[in-house]
N, C-alpha and C positions, 0 to 999 in steps of 0.2 A: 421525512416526507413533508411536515408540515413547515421546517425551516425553505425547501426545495421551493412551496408555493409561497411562503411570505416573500421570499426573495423574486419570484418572475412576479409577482403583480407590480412593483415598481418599474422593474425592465419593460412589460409591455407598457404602462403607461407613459414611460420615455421614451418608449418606440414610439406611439403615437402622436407624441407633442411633435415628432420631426416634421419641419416643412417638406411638405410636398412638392416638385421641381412644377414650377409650371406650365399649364398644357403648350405645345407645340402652337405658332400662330398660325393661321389658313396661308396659304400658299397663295405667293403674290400676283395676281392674274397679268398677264403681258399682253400690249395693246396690238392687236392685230392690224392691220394693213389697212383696212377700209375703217377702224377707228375716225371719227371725226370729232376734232378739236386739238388741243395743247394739252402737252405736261406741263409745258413751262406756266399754264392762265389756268391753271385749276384749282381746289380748294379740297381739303380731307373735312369740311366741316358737315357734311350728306353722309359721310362715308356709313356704310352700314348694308342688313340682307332688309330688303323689301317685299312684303308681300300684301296675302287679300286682296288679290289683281281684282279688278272691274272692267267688263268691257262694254261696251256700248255698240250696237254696228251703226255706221252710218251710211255706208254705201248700200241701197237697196237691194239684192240678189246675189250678194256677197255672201260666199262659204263663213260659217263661226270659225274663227281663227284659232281656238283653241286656247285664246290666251293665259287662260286659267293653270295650263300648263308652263308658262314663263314667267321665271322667277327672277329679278334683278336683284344685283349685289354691285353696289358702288365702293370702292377699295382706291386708296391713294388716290380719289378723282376721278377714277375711271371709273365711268359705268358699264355692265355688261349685263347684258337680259339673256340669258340660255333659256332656248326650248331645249323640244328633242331636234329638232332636224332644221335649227334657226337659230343664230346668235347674234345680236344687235353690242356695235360696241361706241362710245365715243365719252367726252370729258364732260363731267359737269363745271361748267363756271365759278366763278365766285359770287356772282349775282344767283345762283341757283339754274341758271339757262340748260336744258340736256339736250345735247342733237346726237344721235344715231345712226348709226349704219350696219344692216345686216349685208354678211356676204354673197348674198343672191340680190343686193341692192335698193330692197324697203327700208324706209326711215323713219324716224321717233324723230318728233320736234315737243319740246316739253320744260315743263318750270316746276321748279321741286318749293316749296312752300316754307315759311321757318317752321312748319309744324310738319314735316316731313312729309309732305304731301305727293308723289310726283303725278301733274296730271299733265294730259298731250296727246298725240293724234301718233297712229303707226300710220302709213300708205304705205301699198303696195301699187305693182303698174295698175289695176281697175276700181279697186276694193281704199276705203279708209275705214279706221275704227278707232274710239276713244278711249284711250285705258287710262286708269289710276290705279297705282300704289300706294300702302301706307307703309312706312317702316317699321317695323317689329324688332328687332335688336340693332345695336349700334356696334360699327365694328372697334 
């Protein structure tokens, strides 16, 4: 019995030195229709998940937009802000420049900062409001 455990303490501790396969990478987001901007004039150097939304309203009598609820994740260039029931998509620049397009046709015009900043304006047809991003992990 005691030959049985001298011998499995070396085994498991080779079992644990094995590298582990690496995790799977996020699933590569594809640019919808109303996307605004290039693949060919973009830059992966933004790339990463965004959050700590901040809104501001600016339009007076304007519903809260909830935006606390939309999270942006820039991948390969593209940017994409998902709510629930709203999705903004279009390329960040290589100067930092973001314009967007949701498919009910509100837009994000905005500049993302070297300190990952992105700040800028949504409108919709009556309502504007000011949102900022900071970036929390890089992809």
């Amino acid at each position: 019995m005691k030959r049985l455990l001298l011998l499995g303490i070396p085994l498991l501790a080779i079992s644990a030195c094995v590298p582990q396969p690496a995790p799977a990478p996020p699933p590569a987001v594809a640019a919808a229709p109303y996307a605004v901007g290039s693949a060919a004039n973009t830059t992966t150097a933004f790339d990463g998940n965004y959050g700590t939304v901040v809104v501001r309203q600016v339009s007076p009598g304007c519903a809260d937009p909830r935006f606390a609820d939309v999270y942006l994740t820039i991948q390969n260039g593209l940017a994409q802000a998902q709510g629930r029931n709203l999705t903004f998509q279009g390329y960040v620049t290589p100067q930092g420049a973001l314009a967007m397009h949701s498919q009910l046709g509100q837009t994000f015009q905005g500049q993302i900062s070297p300190n990952f900043v992105v700040t800028g304006r949504a409108q919709g047809p009556n309502c504007a409001w000011d949102v900022t991003w900071n970036r929390v992990r890089a992809l």
